[in-house]
N, C-alpha and C positions, 0 to 999 in steps of 0.2 A: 312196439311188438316185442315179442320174450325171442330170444335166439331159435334160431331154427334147428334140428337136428342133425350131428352131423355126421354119424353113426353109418348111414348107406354107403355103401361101396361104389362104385362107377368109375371110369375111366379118367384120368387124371395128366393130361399130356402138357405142363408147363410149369412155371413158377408164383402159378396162384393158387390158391386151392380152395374150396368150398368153404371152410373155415375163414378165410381172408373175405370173402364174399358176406359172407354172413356176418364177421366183425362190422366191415362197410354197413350192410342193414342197420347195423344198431348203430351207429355214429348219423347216418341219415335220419333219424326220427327227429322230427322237429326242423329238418336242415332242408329239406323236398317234400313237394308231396306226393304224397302214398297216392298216385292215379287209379281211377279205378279203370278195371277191365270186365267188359260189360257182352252182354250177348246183343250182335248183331244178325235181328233175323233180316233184314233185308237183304244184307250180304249174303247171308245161308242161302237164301230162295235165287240170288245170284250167281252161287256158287256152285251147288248142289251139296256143302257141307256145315256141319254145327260150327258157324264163327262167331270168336271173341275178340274184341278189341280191348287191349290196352293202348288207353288214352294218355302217351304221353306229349301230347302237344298241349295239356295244360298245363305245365310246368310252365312257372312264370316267364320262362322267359322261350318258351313256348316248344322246348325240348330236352331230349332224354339226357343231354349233356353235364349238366347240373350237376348229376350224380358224380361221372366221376371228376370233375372238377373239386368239388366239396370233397370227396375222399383224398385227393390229391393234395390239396390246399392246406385239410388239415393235417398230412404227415409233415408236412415243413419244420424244423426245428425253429426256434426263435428267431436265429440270425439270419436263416433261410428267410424266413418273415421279413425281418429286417432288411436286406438286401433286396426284396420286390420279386417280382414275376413275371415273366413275359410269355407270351404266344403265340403263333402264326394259324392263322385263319382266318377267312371272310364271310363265316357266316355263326352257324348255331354256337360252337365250341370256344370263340373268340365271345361272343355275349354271357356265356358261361362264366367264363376266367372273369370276367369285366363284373359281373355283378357279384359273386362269391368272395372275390378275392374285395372287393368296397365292402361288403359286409364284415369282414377279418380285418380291415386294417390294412390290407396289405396292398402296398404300392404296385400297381399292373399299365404293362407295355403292351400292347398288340401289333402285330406287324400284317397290316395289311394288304393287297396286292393294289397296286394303283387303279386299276380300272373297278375297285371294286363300289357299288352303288350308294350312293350318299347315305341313303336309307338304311344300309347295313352298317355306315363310318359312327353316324349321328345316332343310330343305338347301343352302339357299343360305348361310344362317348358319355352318352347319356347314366354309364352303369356308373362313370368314374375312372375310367382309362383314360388313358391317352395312348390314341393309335398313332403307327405311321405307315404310313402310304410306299413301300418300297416294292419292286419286283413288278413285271410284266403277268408272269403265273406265280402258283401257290407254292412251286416249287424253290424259284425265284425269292421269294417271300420268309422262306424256310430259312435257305443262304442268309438274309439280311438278320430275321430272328435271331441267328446262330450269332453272328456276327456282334449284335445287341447285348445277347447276355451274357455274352465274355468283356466287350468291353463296359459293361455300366456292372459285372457281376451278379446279374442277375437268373434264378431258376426257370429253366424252361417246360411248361405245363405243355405235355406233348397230347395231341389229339385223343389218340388211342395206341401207342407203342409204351404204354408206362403199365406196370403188375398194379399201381394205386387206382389209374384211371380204370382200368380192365376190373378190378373190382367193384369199382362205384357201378357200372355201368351193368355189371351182373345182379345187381339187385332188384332187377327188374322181372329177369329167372325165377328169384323167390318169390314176389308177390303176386306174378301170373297161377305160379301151379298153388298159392295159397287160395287163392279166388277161386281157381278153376281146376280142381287137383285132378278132374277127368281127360283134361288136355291130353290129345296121342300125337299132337304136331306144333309146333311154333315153328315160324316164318321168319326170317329174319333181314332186314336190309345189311347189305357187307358195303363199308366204304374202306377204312384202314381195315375193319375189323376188330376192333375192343368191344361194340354193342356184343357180337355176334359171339366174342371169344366168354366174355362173361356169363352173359345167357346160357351159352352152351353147357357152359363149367360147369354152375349152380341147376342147370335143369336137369342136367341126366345125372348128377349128384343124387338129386331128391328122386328122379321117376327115370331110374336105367334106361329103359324103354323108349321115352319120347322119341321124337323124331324130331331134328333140327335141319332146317330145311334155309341154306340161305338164298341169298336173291340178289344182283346184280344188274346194272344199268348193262344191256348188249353194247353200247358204246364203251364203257370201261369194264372189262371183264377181268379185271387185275388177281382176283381171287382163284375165278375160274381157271385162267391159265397157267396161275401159280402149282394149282392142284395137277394140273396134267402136265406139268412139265415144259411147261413151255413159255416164250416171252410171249407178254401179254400184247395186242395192239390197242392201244387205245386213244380217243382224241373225239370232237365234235363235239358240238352242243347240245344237252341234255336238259330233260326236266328236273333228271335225279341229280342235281348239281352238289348237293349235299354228299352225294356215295362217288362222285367221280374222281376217286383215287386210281391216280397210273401204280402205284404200289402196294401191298397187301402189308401189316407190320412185320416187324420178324419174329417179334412177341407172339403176335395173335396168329400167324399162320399155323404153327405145328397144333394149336388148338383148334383151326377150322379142318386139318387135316385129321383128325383123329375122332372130333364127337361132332361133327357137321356131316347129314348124311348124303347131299346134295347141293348143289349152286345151281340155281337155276337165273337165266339173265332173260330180260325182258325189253323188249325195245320201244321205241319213245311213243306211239300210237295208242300202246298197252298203258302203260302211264300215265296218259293223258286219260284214259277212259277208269282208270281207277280211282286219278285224282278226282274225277266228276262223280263216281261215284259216292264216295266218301261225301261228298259235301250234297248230293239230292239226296242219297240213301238214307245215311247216316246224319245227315246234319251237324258233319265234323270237320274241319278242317285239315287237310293235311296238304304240305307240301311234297315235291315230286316223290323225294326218299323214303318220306313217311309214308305215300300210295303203294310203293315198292313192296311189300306184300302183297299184297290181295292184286299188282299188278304178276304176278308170280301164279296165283289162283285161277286165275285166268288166260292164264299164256298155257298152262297145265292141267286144267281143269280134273281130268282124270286121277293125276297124285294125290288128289285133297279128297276128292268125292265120297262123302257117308262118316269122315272123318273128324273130329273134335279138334278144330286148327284156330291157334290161339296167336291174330295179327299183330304185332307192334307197331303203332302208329306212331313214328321215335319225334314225327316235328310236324308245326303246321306253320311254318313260318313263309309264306306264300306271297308273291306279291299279289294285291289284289286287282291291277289289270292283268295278270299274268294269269289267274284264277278266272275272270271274266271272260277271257278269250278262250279256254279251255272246254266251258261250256258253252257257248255259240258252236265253237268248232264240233261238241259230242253234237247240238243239239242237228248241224248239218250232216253229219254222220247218220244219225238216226232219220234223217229227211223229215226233221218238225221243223228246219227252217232251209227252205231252198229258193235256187234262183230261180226264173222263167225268163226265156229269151225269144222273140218273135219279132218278124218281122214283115210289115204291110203297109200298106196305101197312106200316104198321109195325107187323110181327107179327115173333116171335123168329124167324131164320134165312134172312128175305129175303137178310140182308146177307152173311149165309155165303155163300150161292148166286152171288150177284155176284162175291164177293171170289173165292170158287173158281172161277168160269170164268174169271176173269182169270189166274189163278197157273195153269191147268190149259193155258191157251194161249199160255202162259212171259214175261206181263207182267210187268213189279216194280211192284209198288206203295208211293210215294213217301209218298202224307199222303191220307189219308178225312179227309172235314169231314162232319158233320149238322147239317139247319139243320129241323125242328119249327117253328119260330115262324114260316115264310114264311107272310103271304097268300094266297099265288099258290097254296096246297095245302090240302086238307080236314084237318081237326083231326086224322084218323086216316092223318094220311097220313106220311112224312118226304124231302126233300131230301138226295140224297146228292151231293157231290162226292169224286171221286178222282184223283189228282194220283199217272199212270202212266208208267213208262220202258218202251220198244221198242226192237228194233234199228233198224227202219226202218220206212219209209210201208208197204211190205208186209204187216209185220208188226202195227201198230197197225190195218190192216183186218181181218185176222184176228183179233185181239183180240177188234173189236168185234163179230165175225161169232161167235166163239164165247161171246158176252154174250147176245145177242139169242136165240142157240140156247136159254137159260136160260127165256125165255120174259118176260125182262123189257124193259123199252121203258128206250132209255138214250140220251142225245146227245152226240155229241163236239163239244166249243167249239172256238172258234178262237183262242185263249189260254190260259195260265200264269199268274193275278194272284192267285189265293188268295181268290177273293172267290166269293161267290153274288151 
């Protein structure tokens, strides 16, 4: 790509500037790949507005991190080289530093949190690092990092609190409004904030106007509170595990306070139904943070409507029972697959009678459970659960309606757990 222009005026609140962003782009050619960003009409008909996706969960290593890792990596002086690298994180940003820094040459530490999942040790390994396992939390982890590259002398590749990493990571700014120069909104997920602070930079650089719109896990609202003045609370288990930073950087906050024209925070329900979306709609992958747009889209529906809103899918690093379970649980949401619980006579062929009004009124039936031993039931009696698919809410009424026709008394739960 030829440099961009850098000529427009726009707001400029840090110590990056358009110019550093746009250097970044020309040092990436050849080093990442140029994702495309693509119009999603399923989204749009979802949403009620023109969406685009940039697809950064193709990045080899299957997010937006890359970027400022490679910018980062390659400001190093020689000896900087020399002396190694190190980093604290358990997930996207540590496989980053892992594969970047084996392609350089360059000797790489990760400091990871002990409980973190094999599957995230064994791929970071796999880049050519060597991790270690220190700290309870991330934060924990940071402490032991620190500790690391003072005593082995080595540089520490910070998440997103570095002017290098903040650059790599805005080049993603550029080649949104290249593809799509009509964009009036980008979405953004905020963890530290470097995606959110580069983006920002390079986007209202090139197009004043846009609208930069961030998004946050409602469980760590680190950004949000920072903006209104106040300590954040934050804590619990998340989808968006990738954005649950308890702190905002100190770098990238005076940038989200200045060209970011909203935080909007989304809670774990919304997430999960974006993550599903993404992957029936779209046939893409994203993990929680990466859903965190278009879970923003939807928790808001109104902000976006009639709008040209350009989503960064920043990662699709998911695990895939975790992904599995995400949709059973939309598909029971949407009641395509519910329980049925009834209980009657236990004489031979009640249960034919159930089962065939079910199959007669084109249910699948998934798994019957008998449960005899309940209290809650006379000695002569039995506990049935069924565990049925349907097309839709339509269709699971009918179901029930040609159950009941049988002459048996049956209740639909409000849940999928396998349990009586």
């Amino acid at each position: 790509m030829t440099r961009p222009d850098t000529s427009t005026s726009a707001p400029n609140a840090s110590a990056i500037s358009f110019a550093d962003i746009a250097d970044a782009a020309l040092q990436l050619q050849g080093m990442v790949l140029h994702t495309p960003c693509l119009p999603a009409p399923r989204l749009s008909a979802l949403t009620g507005a023109n969406v685009w996706v940039k697809y950064e969960n193709l990045q080899p290593i299957g997010a937006f991190k890359e970027r400022g890792a490679v910018i980062k990596l390659a400001s190093l002086t020689e000896a900087e080289r020399a002396a190694g690298v190190t980093a604290m994180s358990a997930g996207n940003h540590a496989q980053a530093v892992a594969y970047h820094a084996a392609r350089l040459g360059i000797s790489a530490t990760i400091v990871m949190p002990e409980r973190t999942p094999f599957v995230k040790v064994a791929a970071t390994e796999a880049h050519g690092a060597r991790v270690v396992l220190s700290g309870e939390t991330l934060a924990e982890s940071a402490v032991a990092c620190a500790e690391l590259a003072a005593a082995e002398g080595r540089i520490i590749i910070h998440p997103y609190d570095d002017p290098a990493i903040i650059a790599g990571q805005g080049t993603v700014g550029i080649e949104m409004l290249e593809a799509v120069p009509e964009l009036d909104t980008i979405v953004v997920p905020i963890g530290g904030g470097g995606l959110i602070a580069g983006i920002a930079t390079a986007a209202r650089h090139i197009k004043p106007s846009i609208r930069i719109i961030g998004v946050e896990a409602a469980l760590y609202p680190s950004a949000h509170a920072a903006l209104a003045g106040r300590e954040a609370r934050c804590g619990g288990t998340t989808l968006a595990e990738g954005i649950a930073v308890k702190a905002v950087g100190k770098l990238t906050l005076p940038i989200i306070r200045e060209l970011v024209e909203r935080i909007i925070l989304v809670d774990e329900p919304t997430l999960e139904r974006a993550v599903n979306a993404h992957i029936t709609l779209q046939k893409s992958m994203a993990e929680g943070a990466g859903a965190a747009g278009l879970a923003a889209m939807l928790t808001e529906p109104d902000h976006f409507r009639g709008r040209n809103v350009g989503l960064v899918l920043c990662g699709g690093n998911i695990d895939p029972r975790l992904l599995a379970s995400i949709m059973v649980r939309e598909l029971a949401r949407e009641r395509r697959i519910v329980s049925l619980e009834a209980s009657f006579a236990d004489e031979p062929g009640v249960l034919a009678r159930l089962t065939s009004a079910i199959g007669a009124a084109g249910g699948n039936i998934l798994e019957v459970t008998h449960n005899r031993l309940a209290l809650t039931h006379l000695a002569r009696e039995t506990a049935v659960r069924l565990t049925i698919e349907t097309r839709d809410d339509r269709h699971t009424d009918a179901v029930m309606e040609g159950v009941r026709a049988t002459g048996l008394t049956i209740n639909l739960t409000d849940h999928v757990d396998g349990r009586f």
